[in-house]
C-alpha positions as CSV (number, residue, x, y, z in Angstrom):
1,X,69.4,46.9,20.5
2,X,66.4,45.6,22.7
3,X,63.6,44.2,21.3
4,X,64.6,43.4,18.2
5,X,65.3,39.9,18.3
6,X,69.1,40.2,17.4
7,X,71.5,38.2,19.6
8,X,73.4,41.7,21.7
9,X,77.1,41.0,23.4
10,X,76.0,39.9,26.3
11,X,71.9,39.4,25.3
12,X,71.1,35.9,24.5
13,X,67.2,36.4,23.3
14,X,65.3,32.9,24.5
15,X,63.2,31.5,22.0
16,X,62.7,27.7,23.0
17,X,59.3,28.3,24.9
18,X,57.8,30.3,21.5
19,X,58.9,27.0,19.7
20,X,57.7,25.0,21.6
21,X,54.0,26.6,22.1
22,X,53.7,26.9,18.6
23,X,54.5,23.4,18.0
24,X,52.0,22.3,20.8
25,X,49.5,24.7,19.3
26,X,49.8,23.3,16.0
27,X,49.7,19.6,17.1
28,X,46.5,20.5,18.6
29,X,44.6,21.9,15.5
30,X,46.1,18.7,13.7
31,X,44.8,16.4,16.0
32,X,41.4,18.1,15.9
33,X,41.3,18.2,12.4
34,X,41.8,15.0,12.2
35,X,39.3,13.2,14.4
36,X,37.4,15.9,13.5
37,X,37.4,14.1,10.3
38,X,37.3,11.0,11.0
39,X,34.0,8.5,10.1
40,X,32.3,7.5,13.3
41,X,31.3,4.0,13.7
42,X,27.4,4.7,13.4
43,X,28.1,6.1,9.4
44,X,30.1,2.9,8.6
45,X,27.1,0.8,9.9
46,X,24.7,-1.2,7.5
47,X,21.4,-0.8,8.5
48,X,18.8,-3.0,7.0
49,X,14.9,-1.9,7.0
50,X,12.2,-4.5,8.2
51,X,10.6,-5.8,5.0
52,X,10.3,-9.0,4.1
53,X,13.1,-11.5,3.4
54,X,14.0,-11.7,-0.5
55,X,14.1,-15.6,-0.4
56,X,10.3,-15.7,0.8
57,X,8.3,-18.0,-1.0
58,X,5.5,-15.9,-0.6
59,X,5.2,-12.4,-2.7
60,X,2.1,-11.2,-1.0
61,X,-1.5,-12.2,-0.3
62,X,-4.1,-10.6,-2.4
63,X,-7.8,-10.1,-2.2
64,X,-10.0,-10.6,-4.4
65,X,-11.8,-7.3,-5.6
66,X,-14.4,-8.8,-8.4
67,X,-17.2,-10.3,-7.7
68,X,-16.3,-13.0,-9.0
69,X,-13.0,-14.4,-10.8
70,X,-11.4,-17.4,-12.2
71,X,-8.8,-19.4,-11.4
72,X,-6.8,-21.2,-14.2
73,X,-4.4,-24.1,-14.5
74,X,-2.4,-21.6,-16.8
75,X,-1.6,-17.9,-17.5
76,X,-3.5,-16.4,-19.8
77,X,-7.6,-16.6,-21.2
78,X,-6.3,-20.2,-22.9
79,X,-6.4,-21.7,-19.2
80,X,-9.0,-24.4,-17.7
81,X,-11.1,-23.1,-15.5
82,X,-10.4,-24.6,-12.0
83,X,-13.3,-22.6,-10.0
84,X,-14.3,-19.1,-9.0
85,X,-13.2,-16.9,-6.3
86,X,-15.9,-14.9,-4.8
87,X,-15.2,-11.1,-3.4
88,X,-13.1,-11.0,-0.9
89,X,-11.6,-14.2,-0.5
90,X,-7.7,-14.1,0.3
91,X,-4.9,-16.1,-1.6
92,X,-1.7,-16.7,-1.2
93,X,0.2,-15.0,-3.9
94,X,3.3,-17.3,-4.8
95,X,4.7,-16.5,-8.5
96,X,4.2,-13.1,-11.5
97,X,4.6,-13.7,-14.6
98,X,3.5,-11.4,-17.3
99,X,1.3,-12.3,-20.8
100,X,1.9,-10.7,-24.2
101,X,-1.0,-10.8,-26.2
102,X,-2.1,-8.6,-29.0
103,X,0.7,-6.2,-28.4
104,X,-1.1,-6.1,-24.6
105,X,0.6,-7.1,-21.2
106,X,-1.4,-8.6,-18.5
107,X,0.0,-9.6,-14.9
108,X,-1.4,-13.3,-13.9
109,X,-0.5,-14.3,-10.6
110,X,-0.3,-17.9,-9.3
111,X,-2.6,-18.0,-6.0
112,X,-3.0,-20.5,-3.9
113,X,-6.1,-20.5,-1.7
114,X,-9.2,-23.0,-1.8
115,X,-7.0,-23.7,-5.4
116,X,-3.7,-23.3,-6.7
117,X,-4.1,-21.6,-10.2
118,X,-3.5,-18.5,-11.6
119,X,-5.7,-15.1,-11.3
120,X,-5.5,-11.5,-13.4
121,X,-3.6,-9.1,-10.5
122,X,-5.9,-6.3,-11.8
123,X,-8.5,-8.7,-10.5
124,X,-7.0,-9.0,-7.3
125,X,-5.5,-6.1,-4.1
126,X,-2.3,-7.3,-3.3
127,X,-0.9,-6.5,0.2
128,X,2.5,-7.5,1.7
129,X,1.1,-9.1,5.1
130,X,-1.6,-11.7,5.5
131,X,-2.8,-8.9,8.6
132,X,-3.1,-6.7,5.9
133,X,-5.4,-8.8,3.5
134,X,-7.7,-9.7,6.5
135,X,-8.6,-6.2,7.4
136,X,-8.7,-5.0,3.9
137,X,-11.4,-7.9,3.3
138,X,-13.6,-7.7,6.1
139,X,-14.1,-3.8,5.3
140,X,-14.8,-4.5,1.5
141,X,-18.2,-3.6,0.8
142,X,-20.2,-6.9,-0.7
């Protein structure tokens, strides 16, 4: 019989090179599959955003929005007035700390400017960049 793939008297049927392309064929999809799975460099990369360092000793720069505010020698209204900030001005902000009073919270911020004391935030526009603080005060209306 021809064709059948029975070994005939005679007939030796050659099957090595069928093998053999099948095993190449199937080394090929497995190496493709494989790299084609594997992470690339560029996903196993950390990349960090540009913001400001966590160890800064500064948290921001605010401005002042009121006309005019007090600075403290402590959080809270139980504080000693140091002086008055007029609109506008820009501080340093270095420390917030929250106040409980009355079942009320209030933000204080320590600023440091023509003082060193601390301010209400709601008092103050905080901004991340000193850049930002200057163009926010020259274009607040007086």
């Amino acid at each position: 019989m021809t064709g059948t793939g029975r070994l005939t008297p005679g007939r030796s049927v050659k099957r090595g090179p069928v093998y053999f392309m099948a095993f190449c064929l199937f080394a090929l999809c497995g190496a493709i599959l494989l790299y084609g799975c594997k992470r690339s460099s560029l996903q196993n990369e950390i990349v960090i955003p540009v913001t400001r360092p966590l160890s800064r000793s500064t948290i921001g720069y605010g401005v002042v929005n009121a006309n005019y505010t007090r600075i403290l020698d402590e959080r809270g209204d139980e504080g000693k007035s140091l002086g008055f900030l007029r609109k506008g001005s820009i501080v340093e902000i270095l420390e917030r700390r929250p106040v409980v009073k009355d079942d009320k919270a209030e933000t204080w911020v320590l600023a440091y400017g023509s003082y060193k004391g601390w301010v209400k935030e709601n008092e103050l526009r905080v901004y991340p960049s000193m850049a930002q603080a200057v163009t926010a005060s020259e274009n607040m209306p007086q």
